[in-house]
C-alpha positions in Angstrom: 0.0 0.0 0.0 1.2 3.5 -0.8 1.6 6.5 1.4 -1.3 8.2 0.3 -3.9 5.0 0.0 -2.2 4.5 3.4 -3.1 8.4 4.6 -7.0 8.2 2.8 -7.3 4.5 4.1 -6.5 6.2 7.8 -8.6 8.7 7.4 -11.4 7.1 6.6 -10.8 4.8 10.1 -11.5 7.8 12.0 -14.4 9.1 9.9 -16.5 5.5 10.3 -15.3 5.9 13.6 -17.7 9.2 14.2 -20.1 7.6 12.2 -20.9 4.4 14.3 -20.4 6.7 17.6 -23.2 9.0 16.3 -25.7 6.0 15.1 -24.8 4.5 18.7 -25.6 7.4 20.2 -28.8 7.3 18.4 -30.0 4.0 19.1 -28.9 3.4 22.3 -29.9 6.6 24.0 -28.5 7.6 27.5 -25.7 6.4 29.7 -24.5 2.8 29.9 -25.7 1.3 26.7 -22.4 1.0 23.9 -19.0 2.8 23.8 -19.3 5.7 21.5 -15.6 7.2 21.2 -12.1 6.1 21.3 -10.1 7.6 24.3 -8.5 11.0 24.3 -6.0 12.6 26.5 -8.5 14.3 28.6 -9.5 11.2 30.1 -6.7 10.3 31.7 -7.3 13.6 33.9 -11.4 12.8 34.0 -10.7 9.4 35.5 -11.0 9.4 39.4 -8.1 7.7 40.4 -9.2 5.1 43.0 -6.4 3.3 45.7 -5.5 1.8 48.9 -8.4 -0.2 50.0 -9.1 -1.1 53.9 -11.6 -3.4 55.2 -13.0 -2.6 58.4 -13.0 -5.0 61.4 -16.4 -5.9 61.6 -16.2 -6.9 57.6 -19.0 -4.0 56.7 -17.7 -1.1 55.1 -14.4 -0.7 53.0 -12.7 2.6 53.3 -10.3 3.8 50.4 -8.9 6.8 48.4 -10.6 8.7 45.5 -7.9 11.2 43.9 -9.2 13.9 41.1 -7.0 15.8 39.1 -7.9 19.3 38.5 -6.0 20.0 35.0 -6.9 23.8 35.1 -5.5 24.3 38.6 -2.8 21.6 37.9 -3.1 19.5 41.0 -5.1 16.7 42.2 -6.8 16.1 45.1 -7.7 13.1 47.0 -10.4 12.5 49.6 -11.5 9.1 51.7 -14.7 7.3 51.1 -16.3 4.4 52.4 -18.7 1.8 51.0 -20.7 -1.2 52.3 -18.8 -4.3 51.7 -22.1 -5.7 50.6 -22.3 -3.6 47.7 -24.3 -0.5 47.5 -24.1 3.4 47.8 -20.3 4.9 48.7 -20.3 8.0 50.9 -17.6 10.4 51.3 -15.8 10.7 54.7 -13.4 13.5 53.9 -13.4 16.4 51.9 -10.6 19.1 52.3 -9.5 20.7 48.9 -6.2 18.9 49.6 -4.6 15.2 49.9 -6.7 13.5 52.7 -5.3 9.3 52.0 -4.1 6.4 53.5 -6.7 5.1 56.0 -6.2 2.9 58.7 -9.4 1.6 60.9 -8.8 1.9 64.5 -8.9 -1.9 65.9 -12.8 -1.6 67.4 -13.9 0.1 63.8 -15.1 3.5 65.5 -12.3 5.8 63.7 -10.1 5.9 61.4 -6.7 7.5 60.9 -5.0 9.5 58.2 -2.5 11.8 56.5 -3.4 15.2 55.0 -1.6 18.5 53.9 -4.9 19.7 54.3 -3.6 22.6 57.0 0.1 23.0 54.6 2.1 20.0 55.6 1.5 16.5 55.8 0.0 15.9 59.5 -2.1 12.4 60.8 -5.7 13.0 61.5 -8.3 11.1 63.0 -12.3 10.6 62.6 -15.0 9.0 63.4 -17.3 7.5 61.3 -20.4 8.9 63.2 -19.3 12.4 62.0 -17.8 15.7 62.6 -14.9 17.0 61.8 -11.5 15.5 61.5 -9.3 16.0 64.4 -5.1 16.7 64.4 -3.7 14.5 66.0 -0.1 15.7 65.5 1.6 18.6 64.3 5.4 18.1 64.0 7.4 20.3 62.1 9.1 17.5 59.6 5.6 16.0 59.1 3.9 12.6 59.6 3.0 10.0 57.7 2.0 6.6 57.1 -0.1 6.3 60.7 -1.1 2.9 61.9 -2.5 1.8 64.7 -1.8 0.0 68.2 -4.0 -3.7 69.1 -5.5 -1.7 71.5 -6.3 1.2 69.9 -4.8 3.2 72.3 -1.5 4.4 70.4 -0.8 5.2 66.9 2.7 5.3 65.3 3.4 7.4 62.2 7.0 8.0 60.2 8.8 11.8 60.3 11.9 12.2 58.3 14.1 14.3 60.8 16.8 15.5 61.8 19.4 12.8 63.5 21.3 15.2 65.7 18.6 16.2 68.2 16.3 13.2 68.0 18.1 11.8 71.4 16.1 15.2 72.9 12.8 15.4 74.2 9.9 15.9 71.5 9.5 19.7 72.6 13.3 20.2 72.5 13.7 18.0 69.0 11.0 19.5 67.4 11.9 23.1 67.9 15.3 22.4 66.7 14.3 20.7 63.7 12.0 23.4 63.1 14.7 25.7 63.3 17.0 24.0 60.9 13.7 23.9 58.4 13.2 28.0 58.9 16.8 28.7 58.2 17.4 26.5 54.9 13.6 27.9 53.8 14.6 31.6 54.5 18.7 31.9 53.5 19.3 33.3 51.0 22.2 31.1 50.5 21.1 28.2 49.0 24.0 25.9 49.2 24.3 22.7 50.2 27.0 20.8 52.3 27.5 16.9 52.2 29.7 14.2 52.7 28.4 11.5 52.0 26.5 9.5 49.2 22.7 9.3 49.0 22.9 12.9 49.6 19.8 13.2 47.4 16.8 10.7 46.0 15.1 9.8 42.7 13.2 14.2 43.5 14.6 15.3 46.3 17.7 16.2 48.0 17.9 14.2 51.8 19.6 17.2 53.9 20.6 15.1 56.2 17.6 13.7 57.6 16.5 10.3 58.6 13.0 8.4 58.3 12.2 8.2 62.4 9.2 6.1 64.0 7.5 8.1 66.5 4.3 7.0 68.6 1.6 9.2 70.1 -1.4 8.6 72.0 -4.6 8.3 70.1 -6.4 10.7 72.3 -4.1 13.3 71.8 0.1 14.6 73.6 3.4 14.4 72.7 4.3 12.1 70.1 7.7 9.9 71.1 10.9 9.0 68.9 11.5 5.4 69.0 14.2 5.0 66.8 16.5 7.8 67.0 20.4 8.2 65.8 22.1 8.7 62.4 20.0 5.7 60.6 16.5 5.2 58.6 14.1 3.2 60.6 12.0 2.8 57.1 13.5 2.5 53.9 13.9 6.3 51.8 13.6 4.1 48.6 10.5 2.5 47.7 12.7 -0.6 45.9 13.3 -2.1 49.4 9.5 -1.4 50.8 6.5 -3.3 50.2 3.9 -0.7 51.8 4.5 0.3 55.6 7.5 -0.9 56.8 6.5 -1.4 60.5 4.0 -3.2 62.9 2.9 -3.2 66.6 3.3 -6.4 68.4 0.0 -8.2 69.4 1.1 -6.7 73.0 1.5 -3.4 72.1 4.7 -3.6 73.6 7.1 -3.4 70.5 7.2 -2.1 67.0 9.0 -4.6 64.2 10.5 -2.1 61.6 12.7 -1.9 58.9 16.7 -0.9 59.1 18.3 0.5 56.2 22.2 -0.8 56.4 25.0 0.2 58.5 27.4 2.1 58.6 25.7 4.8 56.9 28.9 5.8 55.0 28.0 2.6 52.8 24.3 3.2 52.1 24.7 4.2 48.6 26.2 0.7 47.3 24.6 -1.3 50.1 21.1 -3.2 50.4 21.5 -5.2 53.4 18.1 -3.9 55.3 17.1 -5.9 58.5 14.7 -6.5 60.5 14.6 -4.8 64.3 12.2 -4.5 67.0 12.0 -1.9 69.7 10.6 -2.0 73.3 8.4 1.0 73.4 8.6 1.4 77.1 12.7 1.3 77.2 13.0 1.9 73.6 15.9 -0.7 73.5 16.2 -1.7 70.0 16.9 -5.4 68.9 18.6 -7.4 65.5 16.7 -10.2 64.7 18.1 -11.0 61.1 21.5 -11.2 60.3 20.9 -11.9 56.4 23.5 -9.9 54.0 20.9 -8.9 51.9 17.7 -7.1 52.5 14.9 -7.9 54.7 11.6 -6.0 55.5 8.4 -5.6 55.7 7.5 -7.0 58.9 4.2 -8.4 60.3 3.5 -10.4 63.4 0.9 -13.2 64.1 -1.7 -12.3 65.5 -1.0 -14.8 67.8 2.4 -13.3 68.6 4.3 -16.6 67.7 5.9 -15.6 64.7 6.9 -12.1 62.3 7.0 -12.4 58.7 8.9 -10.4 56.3 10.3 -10.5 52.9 13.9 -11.2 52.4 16.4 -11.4 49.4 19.2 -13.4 49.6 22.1 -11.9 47.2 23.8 -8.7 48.6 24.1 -5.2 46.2 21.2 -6.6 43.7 17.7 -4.6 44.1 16.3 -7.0 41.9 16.6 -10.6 43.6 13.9 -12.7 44.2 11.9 -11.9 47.5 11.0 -14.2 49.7 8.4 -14.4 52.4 10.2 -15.8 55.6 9.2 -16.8 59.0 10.6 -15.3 62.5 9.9 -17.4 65.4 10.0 -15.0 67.9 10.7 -18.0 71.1 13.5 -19.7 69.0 14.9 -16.9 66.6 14.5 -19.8 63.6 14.1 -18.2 60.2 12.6 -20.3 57.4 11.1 -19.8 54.0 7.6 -20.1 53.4 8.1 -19.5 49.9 11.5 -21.4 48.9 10.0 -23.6 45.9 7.8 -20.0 44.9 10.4 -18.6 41.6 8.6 -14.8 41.8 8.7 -11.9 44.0 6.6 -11.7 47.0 5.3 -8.4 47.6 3.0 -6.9 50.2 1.2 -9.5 52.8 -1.3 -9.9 55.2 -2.2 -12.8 57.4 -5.7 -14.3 58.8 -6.6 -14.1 61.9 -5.8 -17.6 62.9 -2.0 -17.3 62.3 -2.4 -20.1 59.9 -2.0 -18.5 56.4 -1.0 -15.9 54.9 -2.2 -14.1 51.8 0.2 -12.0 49.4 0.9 -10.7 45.8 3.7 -11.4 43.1 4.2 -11.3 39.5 3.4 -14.1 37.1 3.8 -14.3 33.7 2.7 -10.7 32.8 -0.5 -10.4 35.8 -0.3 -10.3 39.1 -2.4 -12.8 41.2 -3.3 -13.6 45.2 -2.0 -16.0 46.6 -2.0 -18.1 49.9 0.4 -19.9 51.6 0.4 -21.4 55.2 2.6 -21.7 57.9 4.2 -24.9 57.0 5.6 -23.3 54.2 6.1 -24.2 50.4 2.1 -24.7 49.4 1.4 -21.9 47.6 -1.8 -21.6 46.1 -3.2 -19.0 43.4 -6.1 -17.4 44.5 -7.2 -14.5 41.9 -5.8 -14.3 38.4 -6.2 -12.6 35.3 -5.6 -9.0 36.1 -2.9 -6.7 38.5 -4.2 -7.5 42.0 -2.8 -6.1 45.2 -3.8 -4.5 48.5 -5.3 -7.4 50.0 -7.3 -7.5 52.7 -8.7 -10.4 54.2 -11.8 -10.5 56.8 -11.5 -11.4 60.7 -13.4 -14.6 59.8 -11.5 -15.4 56.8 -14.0 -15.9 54.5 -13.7 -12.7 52.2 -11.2 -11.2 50.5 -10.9 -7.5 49.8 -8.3 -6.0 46.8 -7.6 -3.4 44.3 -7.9 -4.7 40.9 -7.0 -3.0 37.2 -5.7 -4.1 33.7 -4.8 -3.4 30.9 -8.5 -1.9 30.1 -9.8 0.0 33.1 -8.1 1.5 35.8 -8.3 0.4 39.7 -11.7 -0.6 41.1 -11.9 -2.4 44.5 -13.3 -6.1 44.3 -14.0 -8.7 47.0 -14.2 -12.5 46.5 -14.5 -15.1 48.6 -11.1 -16.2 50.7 -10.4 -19.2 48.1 -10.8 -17.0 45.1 -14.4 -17.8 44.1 -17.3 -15.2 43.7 -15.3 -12.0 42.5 -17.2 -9.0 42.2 -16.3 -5.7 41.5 -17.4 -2.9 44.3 -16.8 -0.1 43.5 -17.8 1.9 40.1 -15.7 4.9 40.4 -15.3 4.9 36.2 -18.1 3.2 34.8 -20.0 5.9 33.8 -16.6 7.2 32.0 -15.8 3.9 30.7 -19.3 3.2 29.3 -18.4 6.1 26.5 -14.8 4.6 25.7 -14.4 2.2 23.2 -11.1 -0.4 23.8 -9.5 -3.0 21.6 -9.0 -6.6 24.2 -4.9 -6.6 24.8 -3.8 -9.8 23.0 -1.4 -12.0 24.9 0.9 -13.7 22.4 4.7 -15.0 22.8 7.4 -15.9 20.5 11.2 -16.9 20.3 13.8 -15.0 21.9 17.8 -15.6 21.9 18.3 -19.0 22.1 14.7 -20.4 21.6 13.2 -19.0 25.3 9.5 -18.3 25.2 8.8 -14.3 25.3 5.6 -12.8 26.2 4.3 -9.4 24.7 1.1 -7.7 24.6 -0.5 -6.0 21.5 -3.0 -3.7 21.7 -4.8 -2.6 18.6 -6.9 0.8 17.7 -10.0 -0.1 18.9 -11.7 0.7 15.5 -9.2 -1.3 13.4 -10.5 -2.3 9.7 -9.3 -5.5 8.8 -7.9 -4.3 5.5 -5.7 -1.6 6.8 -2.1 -1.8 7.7 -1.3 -0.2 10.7 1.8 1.3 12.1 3.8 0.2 15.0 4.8 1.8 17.8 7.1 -0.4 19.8 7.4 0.0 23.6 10.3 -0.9 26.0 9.9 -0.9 29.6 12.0 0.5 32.6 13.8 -1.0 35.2 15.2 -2.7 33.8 13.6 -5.8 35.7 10.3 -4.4 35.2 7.4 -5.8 33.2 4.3 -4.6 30.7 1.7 -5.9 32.8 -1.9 -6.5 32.3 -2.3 -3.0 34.6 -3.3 0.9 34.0 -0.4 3.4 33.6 -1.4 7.2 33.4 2.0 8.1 31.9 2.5 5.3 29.8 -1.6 4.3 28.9 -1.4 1.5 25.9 -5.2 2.2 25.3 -4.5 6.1 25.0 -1.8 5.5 22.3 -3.3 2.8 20.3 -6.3 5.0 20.2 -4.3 7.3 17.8 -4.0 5.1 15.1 -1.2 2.7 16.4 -0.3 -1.0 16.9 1.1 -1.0 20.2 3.3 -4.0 20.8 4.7 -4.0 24.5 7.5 -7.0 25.0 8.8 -8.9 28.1 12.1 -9.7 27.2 15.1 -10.7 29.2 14.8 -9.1 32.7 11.5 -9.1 32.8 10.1 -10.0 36.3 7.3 -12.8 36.7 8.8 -14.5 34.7 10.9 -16.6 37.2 14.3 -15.6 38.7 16.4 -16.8 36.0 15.1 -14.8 33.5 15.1 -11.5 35.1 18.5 -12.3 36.2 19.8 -12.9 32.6 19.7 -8.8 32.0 23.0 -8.0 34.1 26.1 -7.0 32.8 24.3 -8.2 29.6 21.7 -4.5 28.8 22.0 -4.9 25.1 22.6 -8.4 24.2 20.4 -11.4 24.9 17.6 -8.5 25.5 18.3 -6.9 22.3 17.9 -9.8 20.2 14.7 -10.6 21.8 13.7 -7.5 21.4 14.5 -7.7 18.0 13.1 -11.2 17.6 9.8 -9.9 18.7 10.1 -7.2 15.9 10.2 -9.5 13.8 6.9 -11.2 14.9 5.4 -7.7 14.7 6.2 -7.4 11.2 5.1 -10.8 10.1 1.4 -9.4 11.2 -0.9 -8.8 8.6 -1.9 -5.1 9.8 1.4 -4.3 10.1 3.0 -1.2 7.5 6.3 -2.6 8.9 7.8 0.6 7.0 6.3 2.7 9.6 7.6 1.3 12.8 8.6 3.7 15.9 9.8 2.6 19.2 9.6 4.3 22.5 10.2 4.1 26.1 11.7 5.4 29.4 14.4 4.7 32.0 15.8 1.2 31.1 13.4 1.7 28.0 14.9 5.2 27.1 18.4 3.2 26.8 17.6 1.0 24.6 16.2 4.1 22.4 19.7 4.9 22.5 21.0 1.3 21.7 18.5 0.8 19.2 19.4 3.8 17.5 23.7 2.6 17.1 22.4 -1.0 16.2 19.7 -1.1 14.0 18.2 1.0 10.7 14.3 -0.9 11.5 12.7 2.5 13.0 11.6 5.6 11.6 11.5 7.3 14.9 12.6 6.9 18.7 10.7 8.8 21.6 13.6 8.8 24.5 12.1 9.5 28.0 15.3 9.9 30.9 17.3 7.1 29.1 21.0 6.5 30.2 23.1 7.3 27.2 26.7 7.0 29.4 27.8 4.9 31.6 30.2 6.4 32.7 28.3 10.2 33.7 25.9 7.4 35.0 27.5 5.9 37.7 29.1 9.1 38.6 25.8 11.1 38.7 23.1 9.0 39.9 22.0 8.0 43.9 21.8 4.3 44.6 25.2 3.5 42.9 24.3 -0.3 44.0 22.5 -0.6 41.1 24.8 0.4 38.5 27.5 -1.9 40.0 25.5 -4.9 40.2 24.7 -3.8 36.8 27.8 -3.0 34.9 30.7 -3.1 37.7 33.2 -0.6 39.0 34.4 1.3 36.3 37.8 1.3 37.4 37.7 -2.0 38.7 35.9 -3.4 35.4 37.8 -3.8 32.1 34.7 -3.7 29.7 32.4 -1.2 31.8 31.4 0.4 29.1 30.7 -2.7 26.8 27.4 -1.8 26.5 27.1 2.0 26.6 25.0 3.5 24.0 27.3 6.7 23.9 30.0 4.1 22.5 28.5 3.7 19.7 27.1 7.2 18.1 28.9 7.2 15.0 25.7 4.7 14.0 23.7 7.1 15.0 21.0 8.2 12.5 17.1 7.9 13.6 15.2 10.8 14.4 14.7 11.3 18.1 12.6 12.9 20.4 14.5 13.3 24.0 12.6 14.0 27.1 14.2 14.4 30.4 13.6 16.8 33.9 15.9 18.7 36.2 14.8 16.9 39.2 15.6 13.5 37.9 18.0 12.3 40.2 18.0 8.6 39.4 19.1 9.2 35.7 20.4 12.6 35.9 19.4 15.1 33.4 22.9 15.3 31.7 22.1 11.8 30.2 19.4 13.3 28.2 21.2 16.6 27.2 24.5 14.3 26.0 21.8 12.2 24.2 20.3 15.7 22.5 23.8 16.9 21.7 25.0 14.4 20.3 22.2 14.3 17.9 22.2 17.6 16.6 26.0 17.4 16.1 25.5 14.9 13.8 22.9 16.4 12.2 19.9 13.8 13.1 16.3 15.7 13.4 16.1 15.8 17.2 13.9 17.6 19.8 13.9 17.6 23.3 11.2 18.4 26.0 12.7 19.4 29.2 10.9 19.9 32.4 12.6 22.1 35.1 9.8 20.8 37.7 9.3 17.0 37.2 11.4 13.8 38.2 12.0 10.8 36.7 8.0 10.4 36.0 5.9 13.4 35.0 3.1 13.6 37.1 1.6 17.0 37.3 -1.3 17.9 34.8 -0.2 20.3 32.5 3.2 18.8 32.0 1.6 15.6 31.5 -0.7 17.1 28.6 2.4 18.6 26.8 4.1 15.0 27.3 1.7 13.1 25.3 0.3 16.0 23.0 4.3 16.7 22.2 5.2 12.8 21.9 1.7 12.3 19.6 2.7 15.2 17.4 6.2 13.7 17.1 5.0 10.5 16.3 2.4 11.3 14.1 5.3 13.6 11.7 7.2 10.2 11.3 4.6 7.4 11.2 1.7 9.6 10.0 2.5 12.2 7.9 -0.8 13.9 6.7 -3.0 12.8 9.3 -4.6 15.5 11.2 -3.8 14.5 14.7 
């Protein structure tokens, strides 16, 4: 097919597509009845952003968040609502023009406790659920977070990032000093900073110093305690090593399990070895109760108080090892896997009541399921299937399960099914009304042969008003991490529906590195970033073009992070694409490892550069003189995990040569762009890009 029959044979797509939404529209009549549009970008900022489910105690209502972005204002807020767990009519419980999130019922179900910057900064609340106001409960200068409660309900602990050299003090004392450190950086006009020592700053923002402290405070109201104070995180500052909130109350209410990050603090930057540590709130003596080499966290004790569980890797410097859950006997100090024989990643978990199993999620195969497991270890059982699931809750009697649930498709609704995985139902219908408009193409699930005959999985999602005698062009995504995945989840930055809706075959591959996918696999990326992956990528390429619908002499590629690299790598390796969108993508290695914050991962990844002969093997910047596909770059100032300079060496190096280029730079945004406006010049300026290459013509 020619350009132009390709251009008139495109444009026709779109005008059937008005054509069959205006006669649906006709004969349907009124809301719910048959998707009448494709997507747009304004829907990704009219969808209300549901999260963070909580079943009550007495297994009747469901608390959880409800976040709505306000483009025009360019913010979002998020309020808490509850709804019967037998179905029916959700009511709002807060409603500040602010962030009011993360619920947490207070053990007899009367209140519930949460964060808001509803007053300025980030403070923990509390409510009933028989009305009124929301009371403070605290009102510490560094902020509070993440608040849970005691057994009893008599004492809630929250996290505060403070500090170290005062924390020893009294709260008063502390907190006016911390204060005063906080007024002086805020009002010099001297804005220099002072460090001497790595993980001075973190993916946005710069550390100053400060540590992630547990405090505890009475529910009713007075000082709040520091529990853990000194020079050291007592919950992790990087979400790779946390699975939710890192901490728990004993069953006694006499101790709080938390997570370490490792010692001495001079090593942080290159060194994952978290533990596990408890400390006696009334003498606030602190305790080591795992010794692994690696990272451990996440605790949670029995209800019964016999045992704490928590996840654990077992290879020292790599982020990306295989977690397992493991079992603390708290009488003999034993530790044993539960999950030994289980080849994914356990992620958050939360036991029944009994103390005899435990319920979690982890990765497999491109979803994430439920699963179950019991004490006696290696029986793991899948529970729920077919879709991203996490956020489980279980009920006191359990019978029910409660979970956030999303896919490729539709963005997070709660659902609850039965404990062994039976009678799912979907609770809440934040979207549907939204959803009822959009038409969507199903995500098709194929695999095919990467380097040396392993099975690869990959997604394709099609325009959703495809006509069979058209051939499409292909837009091929690569995904962060790199041991990350395309799963059968929502993004709002990186939406397969939205994009496909343009006119594109979206083809979104799990190649080597990929997690859920067992450990073997993922691990097969290291010190390897463009070769077993790269012809697997290129293998399923190759399967893309075989396709029917495919105009395999429009092809694009895009991705970010991990993904934006192997823009860079595809571009010095291979002539197949007409464009490359590049979003923070590591272009040196070098400027890398010398510029980035968790320098762990780049040596597990590539080595020591002056300890590691071919560092550089497989740095794109190596290998620009191949250099020749158009390229859009997009990176932001406060990117600290791939530092900005990656991007502008990228763009430089482009327009040296000659190549058409652009690049979209945000002085305000981090490795993900999240606020509204600069999210609606992302995709409009990416589209546009796109469209120049793969389009031309077509009146996007």
């Amino acid at each position: 097919m020619n350009i132009i029959t390709h251009r008139s044979a495109l444009s026709a797509q779109y005008l059937l597509s008005i054509v069959l939404s205006l006669l649906m529209l006709i004969a349907c009549g009124g809301l719910y009845a048959q998707p009448t549009r494709v997507m747009e970008i304004e829907d990704l900022f009219r969808i209300k952003r549901v999260s963070d489910p909580q079943l009550s105690p007495d297994g009747k209502w469901v608390a959880y968040v409800v976040t709505e972005v306000d483009k025009a204002a360019n913010k979002s807020n998020s309020d808490i609502w509850l709804i019967p767990f037998a179905g029916g009519e959700a009511k709002q419980l807060t409603s500040s023009p602010k962030h009011d999130r993360h619920p947490r019922w207070s053990p007899d179900g009367s209140r519930i406790a949460f964060e808001s910057n509803r007053n300025g900064s980030f403070q923990i609340y509390v409510i009933t659920l028989n009305g009124g106001e929301a009371r403070q409960l605290t009102s510490i200068s560094t902020e509070a977070t993440q608040a849970i409660w005691s057994n009893d309900g008599n004492t809630i602990a929250f996290v505060s990032s403070v500090f170290p050299g005062s924390s020893q003090l009294p709260y008063a004392q502390s907190d006016a000093e911390n204060k005063k450190m906080l007024d002086e950086m805020e009002n010099s006009k001297v804005k220099a900073r002072v460090f001497q020592k790595l993980l001075y700053r973190h993916w946005d923002s710069w550390v100053d110093d400060k540590r992630n402290h547990l405090f505890v405070v009475p529910a009713d109201g007075g000082y709040p305690q520091n529990v853990t104070p000194g020079d050291r995180d007592a919950s992790p500052p990087s979400f790779t090593f946390s699975a939710g909130d890192d901490f728990d109350f004993s069953p006694d209410n006499k101790e709080l399990a938390y997570t370490a990050t490792p010692i001495p603090v001079e090593t942080e930057s290159w060194n994952t070895n978290h533990d596990i540590y408890v400390v006696d709130l009334s003498t606030k003596a602190q305790k080591q109760i795992t010794t692994n080499l690696a990272a451990d966290g996440f605790p949670r004790y029995s209800p019964d108080g016999k045992y704490i569980a928590f996840r654990a890797q077992s290879r020292p410097g790599f982020e990306a090892d295989r977690w397992q859950l493991m079992l603390y006997e708290r009488t003999s100090g034993n530790i044993r896997s539960l999950t030994e024989s289980f080849d994914s990643n356990v992620e958050s978990f939360v036991w029944t009541s009994d103390s005899k199993t435990i319920y979690f999620e982890a990765e497999e195969k491109a979803n994430k399921p439920i699963w179950s497991v019991t004490v006696a270890g290696n029986d793991v059982k899948k529970i729920v299937d077919d879709a991203t699931n996490s956020d489980v809750n279980i009920s006191q009697d359990g019978k029910s399960l409660v979970f956030s649930h999303q896919t490729m498709s539709r963005p997070t609704e709660i659902y609850t099914a039965k404990s062994d995985g039976k009678a799912i139902k979907q609770l809440t219908k934040v979207n549907d009304r939204l959803f009822s408009e959009i038409m969507f193409a199903k995500p098709e699930n194929v695999w095919f042969k990467g380097a040396g005959g392993t099975d690869v999985q990959m997604w394709i999602v099609k325009p959703p008003t495809m006509i069979s005698s058209v051939k499409y062009p292909l837009v091929y995504w690569v995904h962060g991490g790199p041991q990350g995945a395309w799963n059968n989840s929502w993004s709002y930055r990186w939406c397969a529906q939205l994009w496909a809706a343009q006119g594109y075959v979206l083809a979104l591959p799990n190649p080597r590195g990929s997690t859920g996918f067992g450990q073997k696999f993922t691990d097969e990326i290291s010190k390897d970033w463009g070769g077993k992956v790269f012809e697997d990528l290129m293998n399923g390429l190759a399967y893309m073009e075989q396709q029917p619908y495919i105009n395999s002499d429009k092809m694009g590629a895009a991705g970010a992070s991990y993904g934006g690299y192997m823009m860079n790598w595809f571009n010095g390796h291979t002539d197949k694409f007409k464009t490359l969108v590049c979003h923070d993508g590591v272009f040196n290695f070098y400027s890398m490892y010398g510029t980035t914050e968790e320098t762990w991962f780049d040596e597990w990844e590539h080595g020591i550069p002056w300890e590691t002969p071919d560092f550089d093997k497989f740095s794109p910047h190596k290998y620009a003189q191949n250099f020749k596909t158009p390229t859009l770059v997009i990176h932001s100032e406060l990117d600290y995990r791939v530092p900005l300079t990656e991007g502008q060496q990228l763009f430089t190096t482009l327009q040296r040569k000659g190549i058409k280029s652009k690049m979209l730079y945000f002085p305000d945004e981090g490795h993900w762009v999240l606020k509204p406006l600069n999210s609606e010049l992302w995709h409009k300026t990416v589209f546009k890009w796109l469209s120049e290459f793969l389009m031309p013509g077509v009146n996007r």
